[in-house]
C-alpha positions in Angstrom: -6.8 146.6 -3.9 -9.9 148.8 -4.6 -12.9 147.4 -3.9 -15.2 146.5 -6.2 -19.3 146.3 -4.7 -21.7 144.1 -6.5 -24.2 146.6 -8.1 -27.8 145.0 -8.6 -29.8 147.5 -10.9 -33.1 148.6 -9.2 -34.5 151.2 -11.3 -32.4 150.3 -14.2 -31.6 153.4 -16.7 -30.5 151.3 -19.9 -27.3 151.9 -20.5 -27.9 153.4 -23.9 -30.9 155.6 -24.3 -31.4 157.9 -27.0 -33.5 161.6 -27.6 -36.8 161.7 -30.0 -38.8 165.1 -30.6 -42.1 165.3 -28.9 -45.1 165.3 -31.6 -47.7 167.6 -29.6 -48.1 169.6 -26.5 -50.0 166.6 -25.1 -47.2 163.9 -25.4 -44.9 166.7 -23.4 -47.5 166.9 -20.7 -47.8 163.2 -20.0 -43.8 163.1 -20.3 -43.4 165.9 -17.5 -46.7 163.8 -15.4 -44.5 160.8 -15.4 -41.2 162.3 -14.7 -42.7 164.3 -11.6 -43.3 160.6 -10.4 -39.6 159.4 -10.9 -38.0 162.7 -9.1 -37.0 162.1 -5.5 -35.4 164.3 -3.2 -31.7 163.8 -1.7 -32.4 162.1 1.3 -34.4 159.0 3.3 -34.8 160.2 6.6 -37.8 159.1 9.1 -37.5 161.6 11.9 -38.0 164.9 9.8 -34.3 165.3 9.3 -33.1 167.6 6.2 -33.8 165.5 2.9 -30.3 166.7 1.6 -27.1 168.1 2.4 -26.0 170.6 0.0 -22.3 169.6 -1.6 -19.9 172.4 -2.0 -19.6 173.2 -5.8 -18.5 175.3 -7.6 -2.5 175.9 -19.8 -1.7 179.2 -21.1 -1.7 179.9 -24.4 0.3 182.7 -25.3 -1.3 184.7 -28.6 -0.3 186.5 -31.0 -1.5 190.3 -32.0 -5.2 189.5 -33.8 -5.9 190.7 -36.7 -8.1 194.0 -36.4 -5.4 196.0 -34.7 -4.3 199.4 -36.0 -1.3 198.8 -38.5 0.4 202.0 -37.3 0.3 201.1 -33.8 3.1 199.3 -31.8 2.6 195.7 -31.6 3.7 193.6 -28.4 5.1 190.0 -29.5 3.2 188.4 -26.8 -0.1 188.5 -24.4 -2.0 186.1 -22.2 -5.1 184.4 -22.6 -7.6 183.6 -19.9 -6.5 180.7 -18.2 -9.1 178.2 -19.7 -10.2 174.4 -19.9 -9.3 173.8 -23.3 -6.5 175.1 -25.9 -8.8 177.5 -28.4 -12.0 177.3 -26.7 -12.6 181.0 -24.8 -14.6 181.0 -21.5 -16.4 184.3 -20.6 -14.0 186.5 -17.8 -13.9 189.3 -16.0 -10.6 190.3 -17.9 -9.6 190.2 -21.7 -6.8 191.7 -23.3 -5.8 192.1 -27.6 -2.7 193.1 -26.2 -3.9 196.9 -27.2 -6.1 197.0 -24.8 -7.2 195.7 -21.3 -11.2 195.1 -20.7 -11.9 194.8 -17.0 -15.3 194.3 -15.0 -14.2 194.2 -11.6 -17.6 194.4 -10.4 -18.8 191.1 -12.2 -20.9 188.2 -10.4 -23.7 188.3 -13.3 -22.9 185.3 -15.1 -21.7 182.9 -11.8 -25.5 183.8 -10.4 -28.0 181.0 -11.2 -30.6 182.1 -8.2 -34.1 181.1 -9.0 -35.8 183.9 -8.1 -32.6 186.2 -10.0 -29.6 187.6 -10.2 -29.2 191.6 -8.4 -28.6 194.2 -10.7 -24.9 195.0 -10.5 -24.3 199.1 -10.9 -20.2 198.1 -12.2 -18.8 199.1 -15.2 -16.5 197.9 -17.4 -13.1 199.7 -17.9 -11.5 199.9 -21.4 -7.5 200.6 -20.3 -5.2 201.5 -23.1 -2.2 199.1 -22.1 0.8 199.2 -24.8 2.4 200.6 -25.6 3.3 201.0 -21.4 4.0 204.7 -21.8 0.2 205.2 -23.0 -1.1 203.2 -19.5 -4.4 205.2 -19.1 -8.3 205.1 -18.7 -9.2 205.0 -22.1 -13.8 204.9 -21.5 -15.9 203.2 -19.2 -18.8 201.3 -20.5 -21.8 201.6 -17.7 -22.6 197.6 -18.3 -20.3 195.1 -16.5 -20.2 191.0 -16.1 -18.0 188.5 -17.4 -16.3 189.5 -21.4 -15.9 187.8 -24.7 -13.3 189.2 -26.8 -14.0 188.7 -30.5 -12.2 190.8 -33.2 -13.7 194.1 -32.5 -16.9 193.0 -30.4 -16.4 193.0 -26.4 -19.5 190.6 -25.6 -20.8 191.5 -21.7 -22.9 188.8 -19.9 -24.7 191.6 -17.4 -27.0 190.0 -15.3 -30.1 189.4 -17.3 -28.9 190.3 -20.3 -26.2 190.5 -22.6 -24.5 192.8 -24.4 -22.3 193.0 -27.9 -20.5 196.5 -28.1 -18.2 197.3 -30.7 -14.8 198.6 -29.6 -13.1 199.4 -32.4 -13.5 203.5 -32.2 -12.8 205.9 -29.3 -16.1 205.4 -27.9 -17.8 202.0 -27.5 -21.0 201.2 -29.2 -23.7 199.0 -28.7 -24.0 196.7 -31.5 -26.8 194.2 -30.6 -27.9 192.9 -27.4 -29.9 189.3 -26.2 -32.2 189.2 -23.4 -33.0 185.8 -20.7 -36.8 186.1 -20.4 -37.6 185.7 -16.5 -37.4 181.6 -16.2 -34.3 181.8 -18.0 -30.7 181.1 -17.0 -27.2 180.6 -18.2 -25.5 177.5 -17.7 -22.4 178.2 -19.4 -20.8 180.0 -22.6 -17.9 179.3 -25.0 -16.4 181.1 -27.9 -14.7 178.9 -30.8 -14.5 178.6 -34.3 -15.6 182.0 -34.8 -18.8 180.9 -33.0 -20.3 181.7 -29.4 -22.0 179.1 -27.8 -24.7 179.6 -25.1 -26.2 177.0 -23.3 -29.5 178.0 -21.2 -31.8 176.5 -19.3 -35.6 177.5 -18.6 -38.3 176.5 -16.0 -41.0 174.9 -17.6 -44.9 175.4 -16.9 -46.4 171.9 -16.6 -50.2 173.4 -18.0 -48.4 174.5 -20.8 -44.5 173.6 -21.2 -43.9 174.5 -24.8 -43.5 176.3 -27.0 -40.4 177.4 -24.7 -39.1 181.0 -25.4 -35.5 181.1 -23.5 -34.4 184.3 -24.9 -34.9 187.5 -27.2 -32.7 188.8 -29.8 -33.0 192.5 -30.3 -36.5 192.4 -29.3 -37.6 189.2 -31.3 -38.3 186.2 -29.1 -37.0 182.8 -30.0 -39.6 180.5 -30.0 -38.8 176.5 -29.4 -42.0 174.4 -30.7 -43.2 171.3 -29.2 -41.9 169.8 -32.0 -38.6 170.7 -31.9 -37.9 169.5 -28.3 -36.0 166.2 -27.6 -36.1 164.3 -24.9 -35.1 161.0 -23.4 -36.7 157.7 -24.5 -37.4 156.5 -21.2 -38.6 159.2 -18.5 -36.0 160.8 -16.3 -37.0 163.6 -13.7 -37.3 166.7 -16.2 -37.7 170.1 -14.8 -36.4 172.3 -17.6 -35.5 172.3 -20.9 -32.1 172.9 -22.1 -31.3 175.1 -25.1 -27.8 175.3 -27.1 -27.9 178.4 -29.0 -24.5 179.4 -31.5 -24.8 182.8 -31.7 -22.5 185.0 -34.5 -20.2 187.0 -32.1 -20.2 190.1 -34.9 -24.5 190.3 -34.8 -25.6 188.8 -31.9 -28.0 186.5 -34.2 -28.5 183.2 -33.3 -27.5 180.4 -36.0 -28.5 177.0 -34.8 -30.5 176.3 -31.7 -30.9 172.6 -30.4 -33.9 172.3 -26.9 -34.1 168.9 -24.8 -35.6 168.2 -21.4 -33.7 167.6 -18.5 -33.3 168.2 -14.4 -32.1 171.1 -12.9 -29.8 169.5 -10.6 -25.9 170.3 -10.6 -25.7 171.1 -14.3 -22.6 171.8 -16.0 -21.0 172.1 -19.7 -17.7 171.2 -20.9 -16.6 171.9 -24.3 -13.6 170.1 -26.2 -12.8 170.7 -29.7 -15.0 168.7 -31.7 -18.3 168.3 -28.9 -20.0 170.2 -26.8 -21.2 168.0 -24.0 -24.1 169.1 -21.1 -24.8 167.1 -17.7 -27.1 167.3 -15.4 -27.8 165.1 -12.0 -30.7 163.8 -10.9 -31.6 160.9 -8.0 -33.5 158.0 -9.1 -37.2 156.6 -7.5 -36.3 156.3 -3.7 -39.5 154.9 -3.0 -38.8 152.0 -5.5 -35.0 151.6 -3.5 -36.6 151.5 -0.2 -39.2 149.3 -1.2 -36.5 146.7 -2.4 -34.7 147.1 0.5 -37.4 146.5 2.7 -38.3 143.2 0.5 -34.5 141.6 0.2 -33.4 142.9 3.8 -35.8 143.5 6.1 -38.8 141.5 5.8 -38.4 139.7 9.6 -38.6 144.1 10.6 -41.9 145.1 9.4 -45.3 143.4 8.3 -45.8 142.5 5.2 -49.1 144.9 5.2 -46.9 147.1 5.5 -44.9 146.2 2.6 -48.3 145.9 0.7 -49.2 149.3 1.4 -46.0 150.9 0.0 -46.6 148.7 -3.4 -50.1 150.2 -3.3 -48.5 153.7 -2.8 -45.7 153.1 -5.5 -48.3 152.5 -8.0 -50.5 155.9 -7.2 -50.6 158.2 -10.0 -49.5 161.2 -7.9 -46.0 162.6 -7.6 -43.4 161.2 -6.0 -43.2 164.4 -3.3 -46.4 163.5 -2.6 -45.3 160.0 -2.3 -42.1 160.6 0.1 -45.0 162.6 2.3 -47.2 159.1 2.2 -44.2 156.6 3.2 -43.2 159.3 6.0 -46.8 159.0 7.3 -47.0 154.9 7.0 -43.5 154.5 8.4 -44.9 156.9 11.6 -47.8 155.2 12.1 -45.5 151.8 12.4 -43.3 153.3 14.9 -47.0 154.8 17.0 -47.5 151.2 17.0 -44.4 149.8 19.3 -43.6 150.3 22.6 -40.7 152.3 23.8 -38.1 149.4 23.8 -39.4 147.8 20.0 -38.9 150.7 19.1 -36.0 151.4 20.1 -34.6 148.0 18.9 -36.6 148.8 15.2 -34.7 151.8 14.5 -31.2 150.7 15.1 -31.8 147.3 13.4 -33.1 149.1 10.5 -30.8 152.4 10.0 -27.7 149.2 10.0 -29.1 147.1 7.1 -30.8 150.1 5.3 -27.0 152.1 5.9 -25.4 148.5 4.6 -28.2 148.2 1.5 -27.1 151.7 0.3 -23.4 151.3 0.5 -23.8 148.5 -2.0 -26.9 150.1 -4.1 -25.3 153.2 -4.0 -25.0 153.7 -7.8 -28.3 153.2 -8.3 -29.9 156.2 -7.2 -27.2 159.0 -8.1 -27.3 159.7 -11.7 -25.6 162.1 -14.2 -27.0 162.2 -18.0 -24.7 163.4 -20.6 -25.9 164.6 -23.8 -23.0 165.4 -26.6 -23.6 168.2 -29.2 -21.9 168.1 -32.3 -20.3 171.6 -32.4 -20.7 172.5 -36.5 -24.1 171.0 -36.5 -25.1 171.3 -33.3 -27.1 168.3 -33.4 -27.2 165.6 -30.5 -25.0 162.7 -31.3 -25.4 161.1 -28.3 -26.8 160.3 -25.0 -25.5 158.8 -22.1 -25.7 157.9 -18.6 -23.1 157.5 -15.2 -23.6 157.3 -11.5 -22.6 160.0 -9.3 -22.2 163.8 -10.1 -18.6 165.2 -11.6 -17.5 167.8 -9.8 -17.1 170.0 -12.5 -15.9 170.9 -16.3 -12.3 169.2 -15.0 -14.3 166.1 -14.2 -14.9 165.4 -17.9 -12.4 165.0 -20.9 -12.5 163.7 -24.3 -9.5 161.9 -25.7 -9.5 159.6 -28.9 -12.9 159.9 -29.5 -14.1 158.4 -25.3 -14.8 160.3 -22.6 -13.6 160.2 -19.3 -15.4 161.5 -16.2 -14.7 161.5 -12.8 -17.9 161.4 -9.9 -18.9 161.5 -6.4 -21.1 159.3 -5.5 -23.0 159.2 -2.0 -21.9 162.8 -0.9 -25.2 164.3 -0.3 -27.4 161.9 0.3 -29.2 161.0 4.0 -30.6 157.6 4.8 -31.7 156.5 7.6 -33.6 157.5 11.2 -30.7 159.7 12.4 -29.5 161.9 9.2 -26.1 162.2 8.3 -24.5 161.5 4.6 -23.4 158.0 3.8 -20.2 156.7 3.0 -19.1 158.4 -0.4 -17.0 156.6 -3.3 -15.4 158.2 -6.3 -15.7 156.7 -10.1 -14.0 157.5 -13.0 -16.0 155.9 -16.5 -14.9 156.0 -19.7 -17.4 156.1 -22.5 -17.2 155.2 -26.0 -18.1 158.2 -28.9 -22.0 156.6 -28.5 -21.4 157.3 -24.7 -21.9 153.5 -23.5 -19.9 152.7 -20.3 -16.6 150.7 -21.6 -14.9 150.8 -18.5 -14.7 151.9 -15.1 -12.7 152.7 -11.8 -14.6 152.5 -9.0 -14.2 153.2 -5.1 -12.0 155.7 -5.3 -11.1 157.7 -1.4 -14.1 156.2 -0.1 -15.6 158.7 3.0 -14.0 161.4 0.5 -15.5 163.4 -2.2 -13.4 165.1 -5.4 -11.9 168.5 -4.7 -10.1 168.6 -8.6 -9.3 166.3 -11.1 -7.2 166.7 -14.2 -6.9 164.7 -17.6 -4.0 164.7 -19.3 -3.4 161.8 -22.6 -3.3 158.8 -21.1 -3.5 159.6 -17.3 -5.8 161.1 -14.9 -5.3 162.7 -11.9 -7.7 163.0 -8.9 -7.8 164.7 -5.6 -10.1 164.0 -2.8 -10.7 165.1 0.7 -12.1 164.6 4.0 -8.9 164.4 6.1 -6.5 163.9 4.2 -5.4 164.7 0.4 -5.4 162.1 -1.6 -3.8 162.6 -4.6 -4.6 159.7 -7.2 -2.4 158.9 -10.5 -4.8 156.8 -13.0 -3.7 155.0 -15.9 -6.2 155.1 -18.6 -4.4 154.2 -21.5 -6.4 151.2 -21.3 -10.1 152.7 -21.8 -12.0 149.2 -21.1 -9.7 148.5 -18.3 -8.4 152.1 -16.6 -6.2 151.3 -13.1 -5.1 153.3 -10.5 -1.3 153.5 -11.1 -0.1 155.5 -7.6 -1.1 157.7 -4.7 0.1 160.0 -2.5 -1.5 161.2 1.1 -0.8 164.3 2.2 -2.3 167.2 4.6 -5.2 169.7 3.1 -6.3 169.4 -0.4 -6.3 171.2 -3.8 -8.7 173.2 -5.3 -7.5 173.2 -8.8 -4.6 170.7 -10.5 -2.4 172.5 -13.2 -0.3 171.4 -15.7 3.1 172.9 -15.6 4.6 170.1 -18.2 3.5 166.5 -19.0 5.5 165.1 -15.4 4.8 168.3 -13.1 1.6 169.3 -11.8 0.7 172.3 -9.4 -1.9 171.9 -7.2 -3.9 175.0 -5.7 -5.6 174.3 -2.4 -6.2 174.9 1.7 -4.2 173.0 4.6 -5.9 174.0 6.9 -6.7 177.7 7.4 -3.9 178.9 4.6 -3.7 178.1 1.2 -1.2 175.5 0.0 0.4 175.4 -3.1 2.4 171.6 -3.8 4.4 170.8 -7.0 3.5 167.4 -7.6 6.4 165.1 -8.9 4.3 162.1 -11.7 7.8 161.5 -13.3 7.0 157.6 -11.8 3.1 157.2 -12.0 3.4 154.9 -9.7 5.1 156.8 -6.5 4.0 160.5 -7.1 6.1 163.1 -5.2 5.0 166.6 -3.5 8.4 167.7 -4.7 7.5 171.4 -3.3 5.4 173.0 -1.0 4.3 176.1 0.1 1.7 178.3 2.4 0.9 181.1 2.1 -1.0 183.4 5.1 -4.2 183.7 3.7 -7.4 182.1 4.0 -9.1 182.3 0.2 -8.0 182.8 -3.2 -10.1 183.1 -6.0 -8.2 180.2 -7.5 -10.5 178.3 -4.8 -13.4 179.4 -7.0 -12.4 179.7 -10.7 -9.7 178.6 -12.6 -9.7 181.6 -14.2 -8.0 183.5 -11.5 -4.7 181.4 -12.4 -2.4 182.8 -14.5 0.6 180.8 -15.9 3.9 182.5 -17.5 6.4 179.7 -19.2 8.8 182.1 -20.8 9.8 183.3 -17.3 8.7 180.2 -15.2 6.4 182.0 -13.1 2.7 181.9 -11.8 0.0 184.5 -10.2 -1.9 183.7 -7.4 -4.8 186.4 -6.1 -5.1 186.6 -2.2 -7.4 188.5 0.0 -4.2 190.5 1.1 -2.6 190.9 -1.7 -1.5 189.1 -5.1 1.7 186.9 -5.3 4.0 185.9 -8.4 5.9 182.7 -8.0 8.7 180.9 -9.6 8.4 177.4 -10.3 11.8 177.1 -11.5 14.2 173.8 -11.2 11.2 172.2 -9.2 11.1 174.8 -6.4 8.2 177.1 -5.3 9.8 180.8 -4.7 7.8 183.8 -4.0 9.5 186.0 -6.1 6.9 189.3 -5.7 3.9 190.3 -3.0 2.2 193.0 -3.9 -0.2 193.9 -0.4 -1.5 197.6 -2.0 -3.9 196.4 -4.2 -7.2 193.6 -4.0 -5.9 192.1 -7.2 -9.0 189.5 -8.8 -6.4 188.8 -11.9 -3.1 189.1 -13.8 -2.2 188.9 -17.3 0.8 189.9 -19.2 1.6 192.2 -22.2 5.5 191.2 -23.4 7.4 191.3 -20.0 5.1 193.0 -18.6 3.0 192.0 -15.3 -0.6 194.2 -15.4 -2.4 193.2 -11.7 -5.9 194.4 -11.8 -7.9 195.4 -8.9 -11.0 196.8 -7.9 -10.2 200.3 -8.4 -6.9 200.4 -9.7 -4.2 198.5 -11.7 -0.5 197.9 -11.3 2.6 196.9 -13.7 5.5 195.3 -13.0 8.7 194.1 -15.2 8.9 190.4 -15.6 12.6 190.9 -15.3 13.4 192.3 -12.3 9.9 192.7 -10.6 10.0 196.2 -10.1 6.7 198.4 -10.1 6.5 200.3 -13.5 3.1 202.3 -13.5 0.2 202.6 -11.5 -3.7 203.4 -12.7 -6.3 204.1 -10.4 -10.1 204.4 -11.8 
């Protein structure tokens, strides 16, 4: 029976709050003066520990030949996709395919590179590879730009480091068509193509003298400018560092068509797109000074004077920011201590770390936050605004299904209380939220000690793993949204990564045990006793399933999936509910796979191999 912690609000964030514009300059200013009073660090430590701990981070579609291909040419009955969140909603990659052609930027780490003070300039290219008909396998041009591809009719979109690219592809020699470029506070928090549209979401530093107008980006040499008026931002003041601007942008042009701005914090922000919303979520930690100043009031008033108690009211209500105020409380909270002897002290700081470590196991909630803001995707207006404890993991975290949204969190994971450091005891949550994102239900406490390593949404049922030890792996019932349950678990050694699909009852999970990486076939036929019908290790320490989903690639017609290595790549069967290495391939670094018909293209840093589905023999070889 999960248990369920009574949750007294402290620094309540209603649980419905809604975006207006800002009417001047001025009004923006005072917003961004209050909010740098509400931001707190990730931590509550007295002895000059580390304020935070840093958390780690970070179904195939077969297609059809597009339409824009040569009618004289050869056309395959079948290519892959890029392994992606959603059906129909593209994610930028280092690898695209028409089934004509293969695009490939080995060299690519522009658009995964958020640093604040930027991004290295990457000297890669991008290959264009003639792939089919196979006889025709050769180095077709290079294109001296590379990062993570769109695809779109005859436009090959390159997200290169501080800038990004459309080039049209449709001759022998690729031309630039149009390009866009991130001014220097700038940064890209994610990008979709769908509905003929691309969708950029970035995010840009703002300057507190003068925070608007905001100018995120230029399009061929034309800045877009973002007035004061034009900028949303929460009814009640949240800790705002940036702003956040969704942008659709015409693929074919590179012109933008709608642009929507709002404040928010910089903290663990993410995007997740389904097919009728775009949502965006960022974390933030509520007013620690406020917490501690509760605590102290409802749990320790026998511990310290109430002068002391007095003074940290007198602080709370300084108009100064709330850095500056964490700096005060570590000074008032010394010069208690100065003021024992050796064995109060001693008795002070134990008494206190217990009941403060006890106060935040059952406050917990309070201070971790995660605002969701959902974007209509035709209009691109905000529809609505909501609010969650804890921080999802990831895009897998959230998922939209009859009109609610369900999203998994961490809660607790990074945070330090207390004299001696040290992250608290975490919990895991999953809400659902109604289309006006207001909390109808909940499931809460969730691997406690344990944070989410992937979670997967699929109808009516949710599926969780988390880790400290062990591998939880959580069936949840959510066909109830006001009252989801947790239907059955299973406990196993290591963890997964990344949860896939292979049908409705079979899931494939993608993960360490230890120092190899695990692959398990996960049984959900009866929700309520999972199964690890299959396992299997593999000699390797990292995959770069381990960091993107994209790296997976899934083949139904011959029941078979690719799995990169840092030795080598690796096709298995999944066939009758058995894992069977059916190819290694150890010459060649290969980042990903895709197919053309039955054929297997593995593409590496400098070269690119083929093998027939059927019998898994090597067919050609490139090198570049």
């Amino acid at each position: 029976m999960l248990s369920k912690p009574f949750i007294k609000k402290l620094t309540p964030t209603p649980s419905k709050i809604e975006f207006k514009k800002f009417s001047q300059e001025e009004e923006f200013k005072n917003y961004l003066d209050e909010a740098s009073k509400a931001t707190s660090s990730r931590g509550l430590s007295f002895l000059n520990q580390p304020r935070y701990a840093e958390g780690m981070k970070a179904l195939e579609a077969p297609s059809a030949a597009p339409a824009g291909l040569g009618a004289g040419e050869a056309q395959p009955e079948r290519f892959s996709e890029t392994n992606v969140r959603v059906a129909s909603v593209d994610e930028p990659d280092i690898a695209k395919t028409n089934g004509q052609e293969i695009y490939f930027s080995p060299e690519s780490a522009a658009f995964k590179c958020f640093l604040p003070e930027g991004c290295p300039q990457g000297g890669g290219k991008t290959k264009i590879i003639k792939a089919f008909p196979i006889e025709n396998l050769s180095l077709k041009k290079d294109i001296e730009k590379s990062g993570d591809l769109f695809l779109y009719k005859n436009i090959l979109v390159i997200f290169s480091s501080e800038k990004i690219y459309g080039y049209d592809v449709s001759g022998e020699t690729p031309k630039e068509s149009w390009s866009i470029d991130l001014e220097q506070n700038a940064q890209i928090v994610g990008s979709r193509l769908a509905q003929d549209k691309m969708y950029l979401i970035v995010r840009s530093g703002l300057n507190l003298d003068h925070p608007c107008p905001i100018k995120p980006l230029s399009v061929k040499g034309s800045p877009l400018e973002i007035k004061c008026a034009d900028i949303y931002h929460p009814t009640v003041v949240l800790p705002t560092e940036v702003a956040y601007t969704a942008l659709t942008i015409n693929p074919l042009t590179g012109e933008t068509e709608k642009t929507v701005s709002f404040t928010g914090s910089t903290d663990s922000s993410l995007i997740y797109m389904s097919k009728n919303n775009l949502y965006v979520a960022y974390s933030y930690t509520e007013n620690l000074l406020k917490f501690f100043l509760s605590f102290l009031e409802e749990k320790a008033q026998d511990l310290v004077p109430s002068s002391m108690i007095n003074k940290l009211k007198k602080l709370d209500s300084y108009d100064i920011s709330m850095n500056a105020k964490m700096t005060e409380l570590q000074i008032i909270f010394e010069n208690h201590l100065s003021s024992l002897n050796d064995d109060e002290r001693l008795k002070f700081e134990n008494e206190l770390n217990n009941r403060l470590t006890d106060y935040y196991k059952a406050h917990k909630r309070d201070l971790e936050k995660t605002t969701l803001v959902k974007l209509d995707l035709g209009s691109l207006e905000i529809k609505a605004l909501g609010n969650i404890p804890g921080q999802p993991l990831n895009q897998f975290s959230l998922d939209e299904y009859k009109d609610n949204l369900r999203v998994a969190t961490t809660v607790g994971e990074r945070m330090w209380i207390g004299f001696w450091g040290g992250t608290q005891e975490s919990a895991n949550d999953v809400y659902v939220l109604d289309k006006d994102l207001k909390t109808i239900g909940s499931l809460q406490d969730l691997g406690l000690e344990e944070r989410i390593y992937s979670a997967r949404f699929i109808e009516d049922k949710g599926y969780l793993v988390t880790f400290r030890q062990t591998d939880p792996f959580f069936v949840l019932d959510l066909a109830t949204p006001k009252s989801p349950g947790l239907e059955g678990q299973l406990k196993i050694p290591g963890y997964s990564s990344y949860l896939h699909p292979i049908t409705k009852d079979k899931i494939l999970g993608i993960g360490k045990e230890g120092d190899q990486i695990k692959i398990s076939l996960f049984d959900v036929t009866d929700p309520k006793k999972p199964q690890e019908k299959a396992k299997y290790t593999l000699n390797e320490y990292w995959s770069d399933i381990l960091n993107t989903h994209h790296a997976f690639l899934l083949d139904s017609k011959h029941t078979i999936f690719f799995l990169p290595g840092e030795r080598g790549g690796y096709i298995f069967s999944y066939q009758n509910d058995k894992l069977e290495l059916k190819k290694a391939v150890s010459d060649i670094s290969a980042s990903r796979a895709l197919y053309i018909n039955d054929y297997l293209y593995l593409l590496g840093d400098n070269k690119l191999k083929v093998l027939n589905e059927i019998n898994w023999e090597k067919i050609k070889e490139l090198e570049f």
